[in-house]
MARRO-232405 format. One record per residue (C-alpha): residue in three letters; x, y, z. Coordinates in steps of 0.25 Angstrom, whole numbers, padded with zeros to 4 digits, always signed. Layout:
<nodes>
ALAXYZ ...
</nodes>
This chain:
<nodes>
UNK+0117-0089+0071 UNK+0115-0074+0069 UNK+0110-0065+0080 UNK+0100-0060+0075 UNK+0095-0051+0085 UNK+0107-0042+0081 UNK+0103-0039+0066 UNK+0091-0029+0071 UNK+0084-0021+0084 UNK+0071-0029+0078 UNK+0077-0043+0078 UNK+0083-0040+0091 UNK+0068-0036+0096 UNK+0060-0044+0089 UNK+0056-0054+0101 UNK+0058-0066+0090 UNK+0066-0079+0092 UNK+0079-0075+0081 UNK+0084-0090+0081 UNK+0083-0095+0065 UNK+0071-0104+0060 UNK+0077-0115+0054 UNK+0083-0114+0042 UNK+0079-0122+0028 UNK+0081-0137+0030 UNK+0081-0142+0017 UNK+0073-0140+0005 UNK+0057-0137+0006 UNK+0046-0134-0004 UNK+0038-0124+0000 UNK+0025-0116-0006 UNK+0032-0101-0003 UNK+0047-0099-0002 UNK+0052-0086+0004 UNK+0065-0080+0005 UNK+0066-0071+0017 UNK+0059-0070+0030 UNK+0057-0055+0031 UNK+0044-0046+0031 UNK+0044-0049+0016 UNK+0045-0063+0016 UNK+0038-0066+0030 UNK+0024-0057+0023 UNK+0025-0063+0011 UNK+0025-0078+0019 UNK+0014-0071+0028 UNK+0005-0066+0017 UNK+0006-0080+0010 UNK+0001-0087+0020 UNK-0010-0078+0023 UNK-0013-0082+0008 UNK-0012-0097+0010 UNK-0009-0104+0023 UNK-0005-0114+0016 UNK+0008-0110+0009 UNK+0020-0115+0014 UNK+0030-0105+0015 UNK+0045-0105+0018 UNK+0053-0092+0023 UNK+0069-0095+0021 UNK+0075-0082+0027 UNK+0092-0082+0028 UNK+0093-0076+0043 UNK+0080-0076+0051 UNK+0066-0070+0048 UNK+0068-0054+0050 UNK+0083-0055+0048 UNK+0084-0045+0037 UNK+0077-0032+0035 UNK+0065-0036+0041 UNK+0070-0037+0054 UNK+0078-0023+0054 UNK+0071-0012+0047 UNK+0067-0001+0052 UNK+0052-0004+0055 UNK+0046+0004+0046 UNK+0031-0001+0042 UNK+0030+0007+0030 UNK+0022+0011+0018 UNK+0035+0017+0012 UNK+0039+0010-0001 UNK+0052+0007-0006 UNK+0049+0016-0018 UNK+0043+0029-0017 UNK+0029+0033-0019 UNK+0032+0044-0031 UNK+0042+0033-0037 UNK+0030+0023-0036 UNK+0021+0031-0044 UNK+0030+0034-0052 UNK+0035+0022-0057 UNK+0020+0015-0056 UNK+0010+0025-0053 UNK+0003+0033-0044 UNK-0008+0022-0042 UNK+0004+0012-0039 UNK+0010+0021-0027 UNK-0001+0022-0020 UNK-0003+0005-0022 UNK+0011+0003-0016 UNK+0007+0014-0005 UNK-0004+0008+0000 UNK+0002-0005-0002 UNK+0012-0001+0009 UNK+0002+0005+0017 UNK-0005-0007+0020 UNK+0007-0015+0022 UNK+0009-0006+0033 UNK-0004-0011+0038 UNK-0003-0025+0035 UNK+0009-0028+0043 UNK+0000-0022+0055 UNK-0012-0029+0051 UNK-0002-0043+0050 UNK+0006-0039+0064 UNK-0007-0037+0071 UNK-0013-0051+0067 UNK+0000-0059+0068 UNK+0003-0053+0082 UNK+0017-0048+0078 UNK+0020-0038+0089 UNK+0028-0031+0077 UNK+0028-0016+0085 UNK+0020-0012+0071 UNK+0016+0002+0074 UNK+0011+0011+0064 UNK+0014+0026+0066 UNK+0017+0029+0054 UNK+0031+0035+0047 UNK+0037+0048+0047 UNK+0045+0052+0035 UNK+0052+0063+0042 UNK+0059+0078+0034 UNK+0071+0078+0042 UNK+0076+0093+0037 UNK+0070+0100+0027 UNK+0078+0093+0016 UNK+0067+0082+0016 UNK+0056+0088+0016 UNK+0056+0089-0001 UNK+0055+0073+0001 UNK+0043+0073+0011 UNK+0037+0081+0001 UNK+0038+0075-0010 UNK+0032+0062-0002 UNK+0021+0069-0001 UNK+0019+0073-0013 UNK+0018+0058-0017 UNK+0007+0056-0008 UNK+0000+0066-0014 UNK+0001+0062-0029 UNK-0003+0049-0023 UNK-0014+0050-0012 UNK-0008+0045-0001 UNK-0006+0056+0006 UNK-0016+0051+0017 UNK-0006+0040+0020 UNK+0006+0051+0025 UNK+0007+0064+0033 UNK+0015+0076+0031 UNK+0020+0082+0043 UNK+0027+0095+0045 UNK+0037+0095+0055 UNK+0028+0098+0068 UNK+0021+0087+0066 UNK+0032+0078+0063 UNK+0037+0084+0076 UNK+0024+0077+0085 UNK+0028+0064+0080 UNK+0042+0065+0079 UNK+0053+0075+0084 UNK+0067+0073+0073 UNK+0076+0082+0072 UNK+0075+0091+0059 UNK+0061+0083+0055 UNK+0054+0094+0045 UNK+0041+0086+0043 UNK+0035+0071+0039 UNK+0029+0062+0032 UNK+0020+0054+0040 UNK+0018+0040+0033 UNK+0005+0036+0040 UNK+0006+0021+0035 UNK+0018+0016+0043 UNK+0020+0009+0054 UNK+0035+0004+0063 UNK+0036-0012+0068 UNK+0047-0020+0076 UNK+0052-0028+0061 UNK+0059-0039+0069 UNK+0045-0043+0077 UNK+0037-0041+0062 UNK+0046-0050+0055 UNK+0048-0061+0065 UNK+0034-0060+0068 UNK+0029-0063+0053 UNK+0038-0075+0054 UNK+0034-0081+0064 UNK+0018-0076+0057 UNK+0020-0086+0044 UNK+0027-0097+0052 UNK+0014-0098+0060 UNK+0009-0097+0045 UNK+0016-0108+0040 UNK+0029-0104+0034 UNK+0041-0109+0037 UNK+0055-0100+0039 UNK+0066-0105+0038 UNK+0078-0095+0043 UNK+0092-0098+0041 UNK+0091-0102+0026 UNK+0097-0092+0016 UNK+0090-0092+0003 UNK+0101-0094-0007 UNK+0094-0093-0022 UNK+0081-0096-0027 UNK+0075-0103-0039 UNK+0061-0101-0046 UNK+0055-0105-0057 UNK+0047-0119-0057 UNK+0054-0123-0043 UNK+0057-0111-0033 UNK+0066-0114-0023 UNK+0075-0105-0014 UNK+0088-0112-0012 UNK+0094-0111+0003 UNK+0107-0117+0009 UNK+0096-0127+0016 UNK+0089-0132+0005 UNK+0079-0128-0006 UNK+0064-0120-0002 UNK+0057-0125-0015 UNK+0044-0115-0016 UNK+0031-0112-0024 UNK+0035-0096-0023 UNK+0047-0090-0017 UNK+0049-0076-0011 UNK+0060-0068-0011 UNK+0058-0061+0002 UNK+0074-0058+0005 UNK+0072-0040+0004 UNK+0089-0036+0004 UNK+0094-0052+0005 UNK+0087-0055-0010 UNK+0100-0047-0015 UNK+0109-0059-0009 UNK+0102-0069-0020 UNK+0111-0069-0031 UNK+0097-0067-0040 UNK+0092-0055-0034 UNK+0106-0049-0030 UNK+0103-0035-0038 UNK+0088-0034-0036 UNK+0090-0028-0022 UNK+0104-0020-0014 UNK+0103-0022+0001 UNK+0105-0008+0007 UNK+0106-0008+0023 UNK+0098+0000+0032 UNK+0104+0001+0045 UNK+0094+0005+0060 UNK+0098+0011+0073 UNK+0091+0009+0084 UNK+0091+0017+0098 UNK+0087+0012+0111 UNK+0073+0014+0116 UNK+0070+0028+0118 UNK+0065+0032+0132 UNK+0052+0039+0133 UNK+0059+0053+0135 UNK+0066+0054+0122 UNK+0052+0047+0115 UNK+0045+0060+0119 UNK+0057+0069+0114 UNK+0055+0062+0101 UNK+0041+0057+0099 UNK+0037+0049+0089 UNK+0026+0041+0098 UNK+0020+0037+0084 UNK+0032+0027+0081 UNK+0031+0030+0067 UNK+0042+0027+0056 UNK+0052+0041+0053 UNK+0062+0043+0042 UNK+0067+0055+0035 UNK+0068+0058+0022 UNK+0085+0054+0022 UNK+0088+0048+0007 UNK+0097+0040+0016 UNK+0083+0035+0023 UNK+0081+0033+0039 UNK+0070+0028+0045 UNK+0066+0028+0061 UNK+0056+0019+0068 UNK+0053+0020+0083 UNK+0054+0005+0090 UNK+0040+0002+0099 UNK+0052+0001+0111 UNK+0056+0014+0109 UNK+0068+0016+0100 UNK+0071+0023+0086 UNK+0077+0015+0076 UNK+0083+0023+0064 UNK+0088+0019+0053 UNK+0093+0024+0039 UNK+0103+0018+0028 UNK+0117+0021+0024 UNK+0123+0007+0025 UNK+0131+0005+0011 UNK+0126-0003+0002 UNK+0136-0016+0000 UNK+0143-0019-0012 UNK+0135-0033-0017 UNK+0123-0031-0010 UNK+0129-0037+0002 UNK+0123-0040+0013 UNK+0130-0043+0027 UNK+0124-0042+0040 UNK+0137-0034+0043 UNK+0131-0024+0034 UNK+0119-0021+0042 UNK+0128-0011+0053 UNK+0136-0001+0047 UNK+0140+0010+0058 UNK+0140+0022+0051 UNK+0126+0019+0047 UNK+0121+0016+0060 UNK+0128+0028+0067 UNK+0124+0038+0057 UNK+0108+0032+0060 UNK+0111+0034+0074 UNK+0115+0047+0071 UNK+0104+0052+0063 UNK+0095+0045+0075 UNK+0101+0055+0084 UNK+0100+0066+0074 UNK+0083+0063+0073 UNK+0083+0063+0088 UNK+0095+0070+0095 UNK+0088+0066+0108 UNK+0095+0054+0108 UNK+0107+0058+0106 UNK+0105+0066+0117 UNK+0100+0055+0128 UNK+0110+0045+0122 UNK+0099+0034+0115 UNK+0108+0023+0112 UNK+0107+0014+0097 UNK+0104+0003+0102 UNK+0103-0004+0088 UNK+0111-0004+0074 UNK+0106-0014+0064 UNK+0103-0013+0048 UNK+0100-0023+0037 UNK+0097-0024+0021 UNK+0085-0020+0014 UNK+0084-0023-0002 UNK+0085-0011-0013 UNK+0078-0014-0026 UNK+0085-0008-0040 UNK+0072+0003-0040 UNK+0067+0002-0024 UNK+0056-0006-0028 UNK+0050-0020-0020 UNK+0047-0031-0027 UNK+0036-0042-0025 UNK+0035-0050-0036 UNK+0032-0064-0037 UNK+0033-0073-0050 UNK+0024-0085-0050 UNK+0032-0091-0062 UNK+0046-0091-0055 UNK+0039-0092-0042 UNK+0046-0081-0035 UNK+0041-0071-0027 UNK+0049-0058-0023 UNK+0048-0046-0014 UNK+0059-0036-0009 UNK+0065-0022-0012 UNK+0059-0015-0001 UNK+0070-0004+0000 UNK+0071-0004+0017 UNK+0054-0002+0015 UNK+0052-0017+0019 UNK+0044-0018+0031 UNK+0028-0015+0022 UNK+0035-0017+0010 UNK+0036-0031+0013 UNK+0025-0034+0018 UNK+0018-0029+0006 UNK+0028-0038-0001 UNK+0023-0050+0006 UNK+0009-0048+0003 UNK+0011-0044-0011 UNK+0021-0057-0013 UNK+0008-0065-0005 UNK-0002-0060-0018 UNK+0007-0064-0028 UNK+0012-0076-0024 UNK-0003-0082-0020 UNK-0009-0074-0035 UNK-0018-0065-0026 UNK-0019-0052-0035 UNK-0019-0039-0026 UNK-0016-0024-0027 UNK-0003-0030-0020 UNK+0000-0038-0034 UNK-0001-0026-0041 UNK+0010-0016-0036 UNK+0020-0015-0043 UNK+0032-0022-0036 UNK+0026-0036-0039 UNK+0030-0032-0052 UNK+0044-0026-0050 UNK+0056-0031-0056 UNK+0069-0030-0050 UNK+0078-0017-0057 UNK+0091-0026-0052 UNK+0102-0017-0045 UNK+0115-0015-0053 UNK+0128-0024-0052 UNK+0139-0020-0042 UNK+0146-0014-0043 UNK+0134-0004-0048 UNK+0126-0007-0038 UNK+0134-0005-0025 UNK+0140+0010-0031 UNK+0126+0015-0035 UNK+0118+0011-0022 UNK+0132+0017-0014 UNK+0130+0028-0023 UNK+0116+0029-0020 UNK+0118+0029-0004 UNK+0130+0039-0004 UNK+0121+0049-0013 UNK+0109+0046-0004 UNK+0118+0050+0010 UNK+0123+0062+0003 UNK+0110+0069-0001 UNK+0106+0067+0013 UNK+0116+0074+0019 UNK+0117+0085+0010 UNK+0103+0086+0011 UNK+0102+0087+0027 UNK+0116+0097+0026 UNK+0108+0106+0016 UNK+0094+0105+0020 UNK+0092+0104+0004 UNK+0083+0089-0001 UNK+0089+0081-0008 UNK+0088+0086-0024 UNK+0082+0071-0030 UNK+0092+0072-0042 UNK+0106+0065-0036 UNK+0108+0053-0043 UNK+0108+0046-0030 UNK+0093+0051-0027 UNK+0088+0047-0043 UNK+0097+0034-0042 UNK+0089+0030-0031 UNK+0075+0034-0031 UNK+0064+0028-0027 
</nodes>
């Protein structure tokens, strides 16, 4: 058996029994089928039930519920959305953004709202986010977000802050200002995603860990087909985030891209108040490269940022999620945010990383087709933790034909733009994260923003 205490911090922590359910043990018919038992999966089950008490509903997850992106992200509860709010109205309207931004914001709410009457002790706290100008250079992208608020009317959800005032929350080296992202809030994933499992077994489904999802049928007789036996079903749910590119039918809807964390040893209360940050909120800069910090509720700063490669086939490996010069270039940027640490010797106590699933144009998907009987959400871009949550409430409407505002967003009607063939495919997303690492650090050598007009920039905007 895999230990799976060692694949991240918030497994590790999560207070939760990590031995298996029992895995599929020959074929069953079921009213709701779903493949994954992650936040996406687990809410989607959860809001079902709420609907109908009556469903019978079966979770097949491959490793064990929280294995993958659930139980290691960064613990961001945010209202961010995979794709921007100027490319939003853009592509659908002005109206539009602001549905899919308010739609965020209440997820941000509902997973409080559900923590609080399930009894998850979850560490949810909401002090917001930070979206931190770390040198001038990316101040132009703070103020161009701001901007967007404007054209929108949401500028009551946000806060800009020059840099004295970032200062009384949080003292960074060569921070220039903020954004302050009202609507956000930090939870302990491992304790939230066991903890929704254990919620809709006491609901009635059933899990069944250990049982790899191996193809899927639809039409007049779904069925997901496992090593086990078959899981015949009403509706199934393709709940899988990164692991959905393994199926050989959805191989190019989605690339797994590995974002990797470190994670310091609890800070005593000295270095706390050299530092600040009593609020716990989220913080990341404005790096194309991408960071993102959150502050543990025992006292440690996890960091975390991309620059793994992306692999040739879409592979995915467990051996993929450490790569050392990743992990000691985030430990170094840690150092660099807060040299105090260097300076008292705070060890990294923790290195870990995982896949997260890149749609073709960054956009999610919930989808549900009653005539093939499939239902479908993913594409959350490393943006998962709300996002799915809204996925699981959105697939809930669909699935049980109860019209909301939910229904009408448009990524239930999203169709997949399918990523290019490799060899295409591995040259131009390498091409992408080399062009993204180069801008950045001729932007902080310079002082001078990044121009918008590289090709890497216009390949990969969103």
């Amino acid at each position: 058996m895999k230990a799976y205490a060692s694949y991240s911090y918030w497994l590790e922590s999560c207070g939760d029994d990590l031995t298996p359910r029992p895995r599929l043990d020959g074929s069953v018919d079921v009213d709701i089928a779903i493949l994954g038992a992650g936040f996406t999966g687990l809410w989607t089950a959860y809001y079902l039930l709420e609907r109908d008490p009556s469903l019978k509903i079966a979770v097949l997850e491959r490793d064990i519920a929280g294995f993958g992106a659930s139980g290691r992200n960064g613990g961001w509860v945010t209202p961010g959305f995979p794709v921007s709010l100027d490319v939003l109205a853009h592509r659908y309207g002005p109206e539009t953004a602001r549905a899919i931004a308010w739609a965020m914001v209440d997820a941000v709410h509902e997973i409080g709202r559900v923590v609080e009457r399930e009894g998850i002790d979850a560490h949810y706290h909401k002090g917001g986010a930070l979206r931190i100008a770390r040198g001038y250079q990316q101040l132009p992208s703070l103020d161009a977000a701001w901007r967007t608020y404007e054209q929108l009317g949401l500028t009551d959800l946000y806060e800009r802050l020059d840099a004295q005032a970032l200062r009384e929350r949080i003292r960074v080296t060569q921070a220039e200002g903020a954004i302050l992202v009202k609507e956000c809030a930090v939870v302990h994933p491992g304790r939230l995603v066991r903890g929704l499992a254990r919620v809709i077994e006491r609901r009635g489904a059933v899990i069944y860990e250990q049982t790899p999802v191996l193809d899927y049928v639809t039409g007049s007789a779904p069925h997901f087909r496992t090593p086990y036996g078959d899981v015949r079903a009403r509706v199934l749910v393709l709940a899988g985030e990164a692991y959905l590119s393994q199926l050989p039918k959805l191989r190019r809807t989605l690339i797994p891209i590995y974002s990797l964390i470190v994670l310091t040893e609890p800070l005593p209360p000295d270095i706390w108040d050299e530092i600040g940050w009593t609020q716990r909120e989220c913080v990341a800069s404005q790096r194309y490269t991408v960071d993102y910090l959150s502050k543990t509720q025992d006292g440690r700063i996890l960091f975390g940022g991309r620059g793994a490669p992306y692999r040739f086939g879409s592979r995915i490996a467990d051996a993929y999620d450490r790569h050392g010069p990743t992990h000691e270039m985030l430990r170094q940027m840690c150092y660099a945010w807060f040299p105090i640490l260097r300076l008292k010797g705070i060890r990294f106590t923790h290195a870990w990383g995982g896949p997260l699933g890149v749609p073709r144009d960054w956009m999610p998907t919930m989808r549900y087709d009653p005539g093939q009987g499939l239902a479908i959400a993913c594409g959350y871009t490393g943006q998962g933790v709300a996002t799915a949550n809204l996925s699981g409430r959105v697939l809930a409407d669909l699935i049980t034909g109860h019209a909301s505002g939910l229904t009408q967003l448009p990524m239930t009607s999203h169709t997949f733009r399918l990523w290019e063939p490799e060899p295409l495919r591995w040259l131009g997303v390498r091409f992408v994260q080399w062009g993204y690492e180069r801008i950045d650090r001729t932007a902080e050598r310079t002082g001078k923003p990044p121009s918008g007009r590289s090709l890497a920039e216009r390949i990969a905007a969103h």
